[in-house]
ZAMI-507409 format. One record per residue (C-alpha): chain; y, z, x; residue number from 1; residue in three letters. Coordinates in nm, 3 decimals, padded with zeros to 5 digits. Last residue first. Layout:
ATOM / A / Y / Z / X / NUM / Ala
...
This chain:
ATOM / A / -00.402 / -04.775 / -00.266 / 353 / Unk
ATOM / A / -00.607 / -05.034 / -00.390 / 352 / Unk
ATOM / A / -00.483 / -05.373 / -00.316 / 351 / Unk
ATOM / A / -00.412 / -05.578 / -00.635 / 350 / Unk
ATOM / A / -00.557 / -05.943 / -00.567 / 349 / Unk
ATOM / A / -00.324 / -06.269 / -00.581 / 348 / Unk
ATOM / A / -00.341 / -06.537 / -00.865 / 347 / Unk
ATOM / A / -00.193 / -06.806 / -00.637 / 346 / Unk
ATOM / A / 00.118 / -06.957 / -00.800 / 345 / Unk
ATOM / A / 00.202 / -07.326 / -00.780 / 344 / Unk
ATOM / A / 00.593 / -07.414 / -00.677 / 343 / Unk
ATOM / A / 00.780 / -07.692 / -00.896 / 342 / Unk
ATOM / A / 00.856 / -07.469 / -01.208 / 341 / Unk
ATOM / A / 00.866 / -07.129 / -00.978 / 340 / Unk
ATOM / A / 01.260 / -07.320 / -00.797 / 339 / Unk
ATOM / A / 01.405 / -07.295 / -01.141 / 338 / Unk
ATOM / A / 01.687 / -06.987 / -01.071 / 337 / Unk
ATOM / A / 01.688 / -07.074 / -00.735 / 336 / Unk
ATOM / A / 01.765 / -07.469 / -00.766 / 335 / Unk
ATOM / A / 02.017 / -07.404 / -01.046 / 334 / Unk
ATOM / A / 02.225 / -07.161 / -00.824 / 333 / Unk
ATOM / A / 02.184 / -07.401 / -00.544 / 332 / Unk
ATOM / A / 02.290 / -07.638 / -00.771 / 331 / Unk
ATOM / A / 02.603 / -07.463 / -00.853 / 330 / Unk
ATOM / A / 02.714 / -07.376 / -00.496 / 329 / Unk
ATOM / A / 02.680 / -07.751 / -00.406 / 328 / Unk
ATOM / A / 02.955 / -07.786 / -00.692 / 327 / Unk
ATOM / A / 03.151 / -07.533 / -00.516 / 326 / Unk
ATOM / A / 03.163 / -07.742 / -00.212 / 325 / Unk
ATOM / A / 03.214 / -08.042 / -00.366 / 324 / Unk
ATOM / A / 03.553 / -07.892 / -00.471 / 323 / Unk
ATOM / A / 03.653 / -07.781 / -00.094 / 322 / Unk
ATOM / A / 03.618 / -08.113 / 00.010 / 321 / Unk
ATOM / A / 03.803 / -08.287 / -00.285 / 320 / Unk
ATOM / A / 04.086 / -08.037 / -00.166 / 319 / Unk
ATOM / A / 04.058 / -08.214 / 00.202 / 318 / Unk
ATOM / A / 04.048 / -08.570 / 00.101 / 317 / Unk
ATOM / A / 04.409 / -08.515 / -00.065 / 316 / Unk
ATOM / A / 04.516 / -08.296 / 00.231 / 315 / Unk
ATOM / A / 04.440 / -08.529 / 00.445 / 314 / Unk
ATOM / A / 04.634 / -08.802 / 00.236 / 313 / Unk
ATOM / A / 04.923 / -08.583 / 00.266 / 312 / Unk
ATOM / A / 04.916 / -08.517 / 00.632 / 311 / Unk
ATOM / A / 04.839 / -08.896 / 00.710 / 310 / Unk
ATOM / A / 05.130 / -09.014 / 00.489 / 309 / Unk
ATOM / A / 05.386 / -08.993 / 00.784 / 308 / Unk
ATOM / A / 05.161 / -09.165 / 01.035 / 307 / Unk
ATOM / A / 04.838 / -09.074 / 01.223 / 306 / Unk
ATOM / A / 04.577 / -09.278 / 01.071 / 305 / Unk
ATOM / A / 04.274 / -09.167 / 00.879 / 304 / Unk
ATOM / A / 03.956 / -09.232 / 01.042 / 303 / Unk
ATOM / A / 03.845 / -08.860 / 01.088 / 302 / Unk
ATOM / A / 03.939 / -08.751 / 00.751 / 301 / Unk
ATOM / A / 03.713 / -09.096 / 00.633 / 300 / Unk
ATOM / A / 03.425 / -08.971 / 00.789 / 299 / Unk
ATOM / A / 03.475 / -08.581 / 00.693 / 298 / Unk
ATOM / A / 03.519 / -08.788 / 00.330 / 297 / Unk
ATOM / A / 03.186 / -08.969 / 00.392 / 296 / Unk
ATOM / A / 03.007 / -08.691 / 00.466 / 295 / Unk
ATOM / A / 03.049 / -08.443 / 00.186 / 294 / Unk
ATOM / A / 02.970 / -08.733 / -00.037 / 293 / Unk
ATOM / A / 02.637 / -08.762 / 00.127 / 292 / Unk
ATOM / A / 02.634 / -08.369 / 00.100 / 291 / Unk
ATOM / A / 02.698 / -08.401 / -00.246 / 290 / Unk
ATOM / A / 02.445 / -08.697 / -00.340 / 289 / Unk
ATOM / A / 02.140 / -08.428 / -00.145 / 288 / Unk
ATOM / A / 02.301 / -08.174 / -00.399 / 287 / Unk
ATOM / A / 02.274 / -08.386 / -00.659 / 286 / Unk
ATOM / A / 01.902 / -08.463 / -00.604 / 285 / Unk
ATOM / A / 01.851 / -08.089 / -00.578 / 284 / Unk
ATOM / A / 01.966 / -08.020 / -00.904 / 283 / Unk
ATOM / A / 01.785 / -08.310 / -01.057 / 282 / Unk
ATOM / A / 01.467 / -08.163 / -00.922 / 281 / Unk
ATOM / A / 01.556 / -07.825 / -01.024 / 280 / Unk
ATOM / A / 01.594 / -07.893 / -01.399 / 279 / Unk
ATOM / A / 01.808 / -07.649 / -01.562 / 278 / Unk
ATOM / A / 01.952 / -07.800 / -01.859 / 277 / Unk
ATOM / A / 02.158 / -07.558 / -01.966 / 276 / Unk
ATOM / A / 02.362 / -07.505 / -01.630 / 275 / Unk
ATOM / A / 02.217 / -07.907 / -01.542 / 274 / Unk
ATOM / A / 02.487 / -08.031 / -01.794 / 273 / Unk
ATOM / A / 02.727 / -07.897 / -01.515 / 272 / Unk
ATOM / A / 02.562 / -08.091 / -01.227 / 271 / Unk
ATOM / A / 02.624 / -08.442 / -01.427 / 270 / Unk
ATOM / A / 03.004 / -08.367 / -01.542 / 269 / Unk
ATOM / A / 03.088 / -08.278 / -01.170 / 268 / Unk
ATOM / A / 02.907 / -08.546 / -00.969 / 267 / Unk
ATOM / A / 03.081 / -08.755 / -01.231 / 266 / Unk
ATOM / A / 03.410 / -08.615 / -01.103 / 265 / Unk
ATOM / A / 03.318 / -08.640 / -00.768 / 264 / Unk
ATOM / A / 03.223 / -08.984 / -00.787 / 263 / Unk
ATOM / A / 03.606 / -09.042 / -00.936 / 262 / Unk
ATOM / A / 03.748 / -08.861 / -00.678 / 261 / Unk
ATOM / A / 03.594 / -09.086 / -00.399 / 260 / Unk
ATOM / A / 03.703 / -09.384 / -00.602 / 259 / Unk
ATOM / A / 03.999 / -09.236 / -00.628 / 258 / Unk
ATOM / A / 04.057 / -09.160 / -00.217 / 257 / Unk
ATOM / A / 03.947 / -09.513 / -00.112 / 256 / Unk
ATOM / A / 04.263 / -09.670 / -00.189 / 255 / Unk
ATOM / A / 04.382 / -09.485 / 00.148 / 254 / Unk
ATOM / A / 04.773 / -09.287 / 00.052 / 253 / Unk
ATOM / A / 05.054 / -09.571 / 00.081 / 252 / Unk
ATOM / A / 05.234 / -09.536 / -00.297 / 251 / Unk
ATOM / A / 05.191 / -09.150 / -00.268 / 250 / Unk
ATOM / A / 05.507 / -09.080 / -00.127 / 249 / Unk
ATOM / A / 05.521 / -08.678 / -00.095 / 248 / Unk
ATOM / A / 05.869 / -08.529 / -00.062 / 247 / Unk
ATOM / A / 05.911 / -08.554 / -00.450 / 246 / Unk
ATOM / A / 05.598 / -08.245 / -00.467 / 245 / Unk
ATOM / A / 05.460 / -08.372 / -00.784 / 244 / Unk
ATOM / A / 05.180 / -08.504 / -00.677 / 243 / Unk
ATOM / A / 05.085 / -08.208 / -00.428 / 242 / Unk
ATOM / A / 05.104 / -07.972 / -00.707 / 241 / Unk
ATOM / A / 04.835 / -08.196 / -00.884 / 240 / Unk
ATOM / A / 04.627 / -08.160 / -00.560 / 239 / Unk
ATOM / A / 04.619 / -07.756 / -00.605 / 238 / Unk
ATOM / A / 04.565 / -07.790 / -00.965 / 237 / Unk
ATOM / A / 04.293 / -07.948 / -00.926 / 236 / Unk
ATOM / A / 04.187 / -07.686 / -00.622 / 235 / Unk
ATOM / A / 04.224 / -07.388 / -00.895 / 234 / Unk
ATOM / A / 04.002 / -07.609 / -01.152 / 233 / Unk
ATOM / A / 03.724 / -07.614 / -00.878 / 232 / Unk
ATOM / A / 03.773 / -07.242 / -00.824 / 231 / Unk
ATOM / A / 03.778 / -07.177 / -01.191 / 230 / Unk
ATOM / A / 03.430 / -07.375 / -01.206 / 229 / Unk
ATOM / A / 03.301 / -07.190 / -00.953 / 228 / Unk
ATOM / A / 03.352 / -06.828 / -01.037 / 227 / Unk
ATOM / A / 03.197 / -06.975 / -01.333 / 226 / Unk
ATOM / A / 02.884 / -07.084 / -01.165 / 225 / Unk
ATOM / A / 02.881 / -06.745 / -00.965 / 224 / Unk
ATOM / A / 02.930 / -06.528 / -01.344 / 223 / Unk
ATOM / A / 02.609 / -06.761 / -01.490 / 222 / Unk
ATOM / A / 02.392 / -06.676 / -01.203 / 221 / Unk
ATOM / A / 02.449 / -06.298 / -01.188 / 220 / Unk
ATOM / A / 02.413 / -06.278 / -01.530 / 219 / Unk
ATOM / A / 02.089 / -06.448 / -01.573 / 218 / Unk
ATOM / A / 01.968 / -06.148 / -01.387 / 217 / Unk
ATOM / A / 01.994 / -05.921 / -01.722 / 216 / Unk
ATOM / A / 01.722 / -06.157 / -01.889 / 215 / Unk
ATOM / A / 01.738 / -06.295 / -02.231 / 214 / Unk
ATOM / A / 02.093 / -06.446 / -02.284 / 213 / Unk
ATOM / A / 02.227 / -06.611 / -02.572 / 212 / Unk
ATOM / A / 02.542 / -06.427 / -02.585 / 211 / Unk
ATOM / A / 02.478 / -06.246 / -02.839 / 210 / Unk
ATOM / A / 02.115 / -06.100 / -02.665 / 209 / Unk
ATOM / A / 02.350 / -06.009 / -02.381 / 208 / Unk
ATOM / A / 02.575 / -05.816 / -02.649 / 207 / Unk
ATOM / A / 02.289 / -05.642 / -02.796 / 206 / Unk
ATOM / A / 02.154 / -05.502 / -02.483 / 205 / Unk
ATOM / A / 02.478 / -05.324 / -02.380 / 204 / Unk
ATOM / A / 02.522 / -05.214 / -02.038 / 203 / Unk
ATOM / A / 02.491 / -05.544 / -01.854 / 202 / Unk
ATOM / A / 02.624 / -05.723 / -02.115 / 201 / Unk
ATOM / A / 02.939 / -05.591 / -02.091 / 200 / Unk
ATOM / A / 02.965 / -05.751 / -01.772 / 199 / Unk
ATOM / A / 02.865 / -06.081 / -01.883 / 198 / Unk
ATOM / A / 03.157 / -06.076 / -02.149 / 197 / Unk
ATOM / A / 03.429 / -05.968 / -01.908 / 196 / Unk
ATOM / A / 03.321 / -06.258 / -01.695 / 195 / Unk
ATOM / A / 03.348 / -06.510 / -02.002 / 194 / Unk
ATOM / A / 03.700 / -06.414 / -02.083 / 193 / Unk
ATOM / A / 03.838 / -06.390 / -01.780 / 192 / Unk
ATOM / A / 03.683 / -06.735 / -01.680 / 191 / Unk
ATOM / A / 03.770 / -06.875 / -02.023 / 190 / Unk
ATOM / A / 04.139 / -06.749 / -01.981 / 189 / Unk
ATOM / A / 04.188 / -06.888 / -01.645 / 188 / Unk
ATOM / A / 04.047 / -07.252 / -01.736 / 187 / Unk
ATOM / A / 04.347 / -07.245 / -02.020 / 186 / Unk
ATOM / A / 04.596 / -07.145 / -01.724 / 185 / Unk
ATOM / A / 04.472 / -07.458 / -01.497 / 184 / Unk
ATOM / A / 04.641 / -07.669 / -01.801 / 183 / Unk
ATOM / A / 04.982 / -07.561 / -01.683 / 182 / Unk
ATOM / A / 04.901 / -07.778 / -01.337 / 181 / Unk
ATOM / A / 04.820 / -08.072 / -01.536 / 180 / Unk
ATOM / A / 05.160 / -08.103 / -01.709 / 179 / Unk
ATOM / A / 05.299 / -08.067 / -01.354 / 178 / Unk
ATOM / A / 05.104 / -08.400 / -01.252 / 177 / Unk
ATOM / A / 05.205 / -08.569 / -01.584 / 176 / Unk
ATOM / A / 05.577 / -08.550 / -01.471 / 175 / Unk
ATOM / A / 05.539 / -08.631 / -01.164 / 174 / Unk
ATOM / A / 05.341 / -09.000 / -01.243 / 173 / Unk
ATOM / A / 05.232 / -09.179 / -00.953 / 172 / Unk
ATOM / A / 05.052 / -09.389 / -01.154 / 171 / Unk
ATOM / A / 04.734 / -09.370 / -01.008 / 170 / Unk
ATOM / A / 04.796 / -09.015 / -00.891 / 169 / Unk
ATOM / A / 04.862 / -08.933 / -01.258 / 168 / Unk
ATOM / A / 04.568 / -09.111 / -01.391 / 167 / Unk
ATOM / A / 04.339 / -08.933 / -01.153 / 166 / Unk
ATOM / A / 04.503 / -08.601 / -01.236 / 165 / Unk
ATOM / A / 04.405 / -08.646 / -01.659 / 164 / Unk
ATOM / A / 04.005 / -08.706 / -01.513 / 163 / Unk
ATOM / A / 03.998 / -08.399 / -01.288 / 162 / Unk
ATOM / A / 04.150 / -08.180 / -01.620 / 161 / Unk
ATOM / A / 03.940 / -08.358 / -01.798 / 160 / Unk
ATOM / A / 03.680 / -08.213 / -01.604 / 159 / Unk
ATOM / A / 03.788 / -07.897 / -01.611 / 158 / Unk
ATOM / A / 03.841 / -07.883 / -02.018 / 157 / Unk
ATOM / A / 03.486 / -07.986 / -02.045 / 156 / Unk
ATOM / A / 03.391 / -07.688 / -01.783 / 155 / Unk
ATOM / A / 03.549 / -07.413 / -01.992 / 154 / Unk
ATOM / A / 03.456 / -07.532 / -02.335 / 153 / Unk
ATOM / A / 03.075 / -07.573 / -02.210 / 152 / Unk
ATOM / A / 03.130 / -07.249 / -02.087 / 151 / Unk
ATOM / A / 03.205 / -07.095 / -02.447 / 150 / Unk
ATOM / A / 02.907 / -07.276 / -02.603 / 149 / Unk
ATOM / A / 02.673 / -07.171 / -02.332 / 148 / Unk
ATOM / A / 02.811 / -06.768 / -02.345 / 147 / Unk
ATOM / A / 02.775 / -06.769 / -02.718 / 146 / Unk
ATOM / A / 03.103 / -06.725 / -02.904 / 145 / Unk
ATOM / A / 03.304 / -06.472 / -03.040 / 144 / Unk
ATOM / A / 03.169 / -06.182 / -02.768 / 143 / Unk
ATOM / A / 03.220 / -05.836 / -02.934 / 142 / Unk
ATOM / A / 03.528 / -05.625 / -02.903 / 141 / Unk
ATOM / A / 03.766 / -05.910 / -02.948 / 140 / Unk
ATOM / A / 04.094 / -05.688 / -02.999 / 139 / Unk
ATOM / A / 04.184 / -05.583 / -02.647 / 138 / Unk
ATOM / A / 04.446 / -05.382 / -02.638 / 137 / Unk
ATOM / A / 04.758 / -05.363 / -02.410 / 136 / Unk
ATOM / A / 04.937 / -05.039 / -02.436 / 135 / Unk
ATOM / A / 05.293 / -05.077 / -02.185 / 134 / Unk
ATOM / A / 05.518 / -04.800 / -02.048 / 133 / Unk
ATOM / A / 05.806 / -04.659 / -01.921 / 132 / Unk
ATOM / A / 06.108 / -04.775 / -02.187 / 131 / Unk
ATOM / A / 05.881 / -04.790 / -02.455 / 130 / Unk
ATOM / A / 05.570 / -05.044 / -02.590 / 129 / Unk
ATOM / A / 05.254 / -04.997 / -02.793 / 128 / Unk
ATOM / A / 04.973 / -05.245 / -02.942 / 127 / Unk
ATOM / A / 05.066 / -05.536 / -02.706 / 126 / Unk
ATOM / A / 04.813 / -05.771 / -02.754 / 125 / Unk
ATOM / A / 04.451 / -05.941 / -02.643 / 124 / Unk
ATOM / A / 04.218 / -06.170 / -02.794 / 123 / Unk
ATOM / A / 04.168 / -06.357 / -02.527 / 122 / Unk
ATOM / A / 04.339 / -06.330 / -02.234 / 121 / Unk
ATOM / A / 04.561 / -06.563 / -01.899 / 120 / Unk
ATOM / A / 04.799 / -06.736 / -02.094 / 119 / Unk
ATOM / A / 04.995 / -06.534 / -02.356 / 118 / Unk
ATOM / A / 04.824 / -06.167 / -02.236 / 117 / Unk
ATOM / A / 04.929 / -06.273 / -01.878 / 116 / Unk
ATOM / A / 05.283 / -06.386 / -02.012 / 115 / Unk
ATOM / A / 05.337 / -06.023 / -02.147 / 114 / Unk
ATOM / A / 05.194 / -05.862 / -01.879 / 113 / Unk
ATOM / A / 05.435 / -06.043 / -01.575 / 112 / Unk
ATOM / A / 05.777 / -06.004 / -01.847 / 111 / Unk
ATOM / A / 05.734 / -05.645 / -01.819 / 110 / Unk
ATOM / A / 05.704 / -05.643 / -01.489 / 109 / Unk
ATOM / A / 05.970 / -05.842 / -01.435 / 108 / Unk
ATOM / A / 06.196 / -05.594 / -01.649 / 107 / Unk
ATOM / A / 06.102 / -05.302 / -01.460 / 106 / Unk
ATOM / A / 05.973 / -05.036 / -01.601 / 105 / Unk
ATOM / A / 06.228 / -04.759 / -01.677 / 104 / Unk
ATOM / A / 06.171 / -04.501 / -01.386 / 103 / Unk
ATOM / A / 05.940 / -04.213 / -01.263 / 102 / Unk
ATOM / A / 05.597 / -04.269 / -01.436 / 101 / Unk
ATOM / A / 05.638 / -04.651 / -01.479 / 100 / Unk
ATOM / A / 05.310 / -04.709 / -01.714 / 99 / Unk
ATOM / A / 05.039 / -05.004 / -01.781 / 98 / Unk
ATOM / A / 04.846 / -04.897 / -01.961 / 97 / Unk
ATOM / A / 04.468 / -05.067 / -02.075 / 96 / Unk
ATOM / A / 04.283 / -05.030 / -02.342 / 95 / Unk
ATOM / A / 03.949 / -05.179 / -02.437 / 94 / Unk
ATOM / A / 03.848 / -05.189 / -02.083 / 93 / Unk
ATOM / A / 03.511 / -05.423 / -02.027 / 92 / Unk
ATOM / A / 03.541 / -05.520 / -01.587 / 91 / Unk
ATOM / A / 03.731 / -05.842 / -01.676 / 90 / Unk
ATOM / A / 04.010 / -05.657 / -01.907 / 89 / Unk
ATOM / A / 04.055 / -05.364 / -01.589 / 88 / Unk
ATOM / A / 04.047 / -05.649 / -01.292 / 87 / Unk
ATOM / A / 04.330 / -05.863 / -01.503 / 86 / Unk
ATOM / A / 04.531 / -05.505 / -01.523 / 85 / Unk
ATOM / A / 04.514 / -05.416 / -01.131 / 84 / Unk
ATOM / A / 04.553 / -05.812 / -01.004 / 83 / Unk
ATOM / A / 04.915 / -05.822 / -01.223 / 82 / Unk
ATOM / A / 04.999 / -05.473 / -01.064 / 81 / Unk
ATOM / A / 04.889 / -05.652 / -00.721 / 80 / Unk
ATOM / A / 05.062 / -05.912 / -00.771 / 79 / Unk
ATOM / A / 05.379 / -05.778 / -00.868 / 78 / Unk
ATOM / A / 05.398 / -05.577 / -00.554 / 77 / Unk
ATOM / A / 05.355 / -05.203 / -00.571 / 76 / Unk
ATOM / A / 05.517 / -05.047 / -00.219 / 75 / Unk
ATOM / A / 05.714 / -04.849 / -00.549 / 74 / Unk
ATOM / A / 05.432 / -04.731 / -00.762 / 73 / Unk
ATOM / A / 05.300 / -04.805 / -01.086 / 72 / Unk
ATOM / A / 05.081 / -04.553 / -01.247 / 71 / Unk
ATOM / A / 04.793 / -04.814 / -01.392 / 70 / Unk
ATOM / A / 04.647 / -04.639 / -01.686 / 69 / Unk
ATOM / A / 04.280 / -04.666 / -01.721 / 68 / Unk
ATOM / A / 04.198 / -04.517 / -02.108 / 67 / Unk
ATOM / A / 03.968 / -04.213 / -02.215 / 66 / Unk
ATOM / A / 03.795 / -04.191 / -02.489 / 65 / Unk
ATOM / A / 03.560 / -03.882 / -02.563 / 64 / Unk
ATOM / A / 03.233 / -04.034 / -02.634 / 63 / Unk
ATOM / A / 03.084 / -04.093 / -03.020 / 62 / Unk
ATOM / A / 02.727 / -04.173 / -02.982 / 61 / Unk
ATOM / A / 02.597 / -04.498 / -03.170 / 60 / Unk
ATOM / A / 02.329 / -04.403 / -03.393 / 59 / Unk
ATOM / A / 02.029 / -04.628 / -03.394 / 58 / Unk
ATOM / A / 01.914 / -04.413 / -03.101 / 57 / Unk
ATOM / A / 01.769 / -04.660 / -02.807 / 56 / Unk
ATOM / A / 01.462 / -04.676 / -02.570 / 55 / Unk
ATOM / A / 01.392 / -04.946 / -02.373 / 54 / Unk
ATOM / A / 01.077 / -05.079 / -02.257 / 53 / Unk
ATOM / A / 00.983 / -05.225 / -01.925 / 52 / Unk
ATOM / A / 00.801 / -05.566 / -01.873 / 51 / Unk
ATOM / A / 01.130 / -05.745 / -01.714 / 50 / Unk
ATOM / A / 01.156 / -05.940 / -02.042 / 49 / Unk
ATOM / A / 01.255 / -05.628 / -02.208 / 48 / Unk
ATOM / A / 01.066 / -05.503 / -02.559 / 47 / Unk
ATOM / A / 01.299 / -05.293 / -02.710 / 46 / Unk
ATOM / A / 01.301 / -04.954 / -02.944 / 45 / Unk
ATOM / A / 01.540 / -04.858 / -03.161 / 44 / Unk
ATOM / A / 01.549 / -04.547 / -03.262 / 43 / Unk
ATOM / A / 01.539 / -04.346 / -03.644 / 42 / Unk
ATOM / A / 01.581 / -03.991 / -03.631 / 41 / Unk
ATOM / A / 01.312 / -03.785 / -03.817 / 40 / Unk
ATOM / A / 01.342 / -03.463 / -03.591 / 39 / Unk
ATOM / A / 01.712 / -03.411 / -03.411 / 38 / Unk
ATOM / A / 01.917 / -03.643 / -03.146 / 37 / Unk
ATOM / A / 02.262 / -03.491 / -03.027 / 36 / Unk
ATOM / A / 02.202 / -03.747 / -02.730 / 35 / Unk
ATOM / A / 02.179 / -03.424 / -02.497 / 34 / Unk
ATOM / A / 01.930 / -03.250 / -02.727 / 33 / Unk
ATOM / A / 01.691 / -03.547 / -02.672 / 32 / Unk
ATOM / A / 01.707 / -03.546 / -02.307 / 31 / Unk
ATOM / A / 01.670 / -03.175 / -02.303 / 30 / Unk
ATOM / A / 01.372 / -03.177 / -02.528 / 29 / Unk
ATOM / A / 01.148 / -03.454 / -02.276 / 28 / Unk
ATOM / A / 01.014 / -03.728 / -02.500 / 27 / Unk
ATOM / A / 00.641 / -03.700 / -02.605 / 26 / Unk
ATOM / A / 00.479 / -04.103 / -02.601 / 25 / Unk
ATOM / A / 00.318 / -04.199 / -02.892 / 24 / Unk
ATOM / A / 00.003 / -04.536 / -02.896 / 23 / Unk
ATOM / A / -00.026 / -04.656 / -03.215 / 22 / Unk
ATOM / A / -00.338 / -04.852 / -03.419 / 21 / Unk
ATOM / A / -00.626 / -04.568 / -03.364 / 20 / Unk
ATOM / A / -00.418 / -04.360 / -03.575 / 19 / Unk
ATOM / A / -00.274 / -04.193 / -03.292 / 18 / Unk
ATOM / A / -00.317 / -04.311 / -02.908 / 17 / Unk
ATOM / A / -00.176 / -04.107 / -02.684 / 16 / Unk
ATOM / A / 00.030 / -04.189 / -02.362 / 15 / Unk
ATOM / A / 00.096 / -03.996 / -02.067 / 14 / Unk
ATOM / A / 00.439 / -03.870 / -01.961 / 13 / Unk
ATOM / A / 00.603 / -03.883 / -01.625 / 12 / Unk
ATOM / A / 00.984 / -03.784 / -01.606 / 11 / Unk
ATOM / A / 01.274 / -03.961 / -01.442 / 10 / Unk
ATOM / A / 01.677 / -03.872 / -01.467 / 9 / Unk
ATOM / A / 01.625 / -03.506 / -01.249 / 8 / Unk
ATOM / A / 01.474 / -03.728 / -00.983 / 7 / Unk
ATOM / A / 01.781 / -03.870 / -00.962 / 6 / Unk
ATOM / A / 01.755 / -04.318 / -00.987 / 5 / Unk
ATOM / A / 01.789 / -04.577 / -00.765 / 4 / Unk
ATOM / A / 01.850 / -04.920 / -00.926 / 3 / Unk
ATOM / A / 01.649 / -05.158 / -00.865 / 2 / Unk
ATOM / A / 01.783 / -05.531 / -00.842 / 1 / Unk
């Protein structure tokens, strides 16, 4: 993506060579004077995949902090407060506030932050606390883990997730069901986590580089696979709910709906080894097996009798559905990002302007 850019922000500079061995470049004085840069500095300089070169003062500059706070109002629901402060620790904030500027916060709200930091972030606490307010601060400044490792975590934990609801609905088992709904909290915090972490990596060099990354547009990639994968974890926990709803009989739901779980499950586990793997012809080959898939249940939706288990057992095919769906979403995003290592490239000519 290009980025449009002031005219003030670009200048045109030829190089010199010097030495015979180094080519210099002159820097524009106001640009330097603005970074509080002076003679015999050392910088960083960076090679970018993209064949442009970044510049970079080995001295990190000191800005003036400033900290979202999130002035609670009264048409405020609790969802959208508790949308307002996950938003601000995906998007990079350090330190967020969370702050009642007319009354004592309420207790619910209260409550809301401090079971999001329990469940929902990593590395996060409550630094500061008073009648009208709430400091949360994020203590993991730099990504812990590589961005492979850490979704390799996230997607394992899915699919057992998948495997732990098949046992359930086999056994008709309530009280594993709502077991399997808590775990959907654990996929929450690597999502969080892992999309706060690609967008700091769009500003900062070194932490795409700790993450394993090389190229900026790998980011877009990774963040729709994991937008995914907590989608896919989201409709788990949607058909777990329906377990343990005690209105639902189970008993006389088609036999064919686990088998048709279980190929989605290894559909799952196969298309999510292709995120590192990254071979397009296996990633289209599971898509062509999803939209088989994708078939048979419409097939099997149609054919389903209209009795007092029809509604549930819809339902049941329906949610499988919607996860196949996002799994199509992955290979497409495997298929694009691979689709020049099964095309042949023309060397083309450079028109003169």
């Amino acid at each position: 993506m290009m980025i449009p850019m002031d005219d003030k922000n670009i200048e045109h500079r030829n190089l010199q060579i010097s030495g015979g061995s180094t080519y210099v470049i002159s820097l524009p004085k106001k640009w330097i004077e603005r970074l509080n840069l002076k003679n015999g500095d050392s910088m960083k300089i960076v090679n970018n995949p993209n064949y442009s070169i970044t510049l970079l003062p080995d001295t990190i500059i000191q800005k003036t902090s400033s900290h979202p706070v999130i002035k609670i109002k009264k048409t405020d629901s609790l969802e959208s407060i508790k949308r307002k402060v996950i938003s601000l620790y995906a998007s990079g904030h350090d330190f967020i506030i969370v702050k009642s500027p007319r009354s004592k916060l309420e207790t619910d709200v209260r409550s809301m932050i401090i079971k999001l930091i329990r469940t929902k972030f990593v590395g996060t606490e409550i630094i500061e606390s008073d009648s009208v307010s709430i400091t949360i601060k994020v203590l993991t400044v730099n990504p812990e883990m590589k961005l492979e490792l850490a979704f390799n975590r996230m997607y394992k934990s899915t699919s057992n997730m998948f495997f732990e609801l098949i046992h359930a609905i086999e056994k008709n088992d309530l009280e594993y069901a709502e077991e399997i709904i808590q775990m959907d909290d654990e996929i929450d915090r690597f999502s969080h986590y892992l999309t706060r972490n690609l967008v700091m990596s769009l500003d900062d060099r070194n932490i795409l580089s700790q993450l394993g990354l090389e190229k900026t547009s790998q980011v877009i990639g990774y963040k729709r696979i994991i937008t995914c994968v907590e989608r896919i974890a989201d409709h788990i926990s949607l058909i777990a709910k329906i377990v343990v709803n005690p209105q639902n009989n189970l008993k006389n739901i088609p036999k064919e709906i686990i088998p048709e779980y279980e190929k989605t499950i290894t559909l799952f586990d196969n298309i999510m080894n292709l995120v590192s793997e990254r071979d397009y012809v296996n990633a289209e080959s599971f898509a062509m097996q999803i939209e088989e898939s994708l078939d048979n249940i419409s097939e099997m939706i149609g054919l389903t009798k209209n009795n007092e288990n029809s509604v549930i057992s819809k339902n049941l095919l329906y949610e499988n559905k919607r996860i196949l769906d996002y799994l199509l979403d992955v290979c497409e995003v495997v298929m694009n990002e691979t689709v020049n290592s099964v095309v042949s490239h023309n060397e083309s000519e450079v028109i003169p302007k």
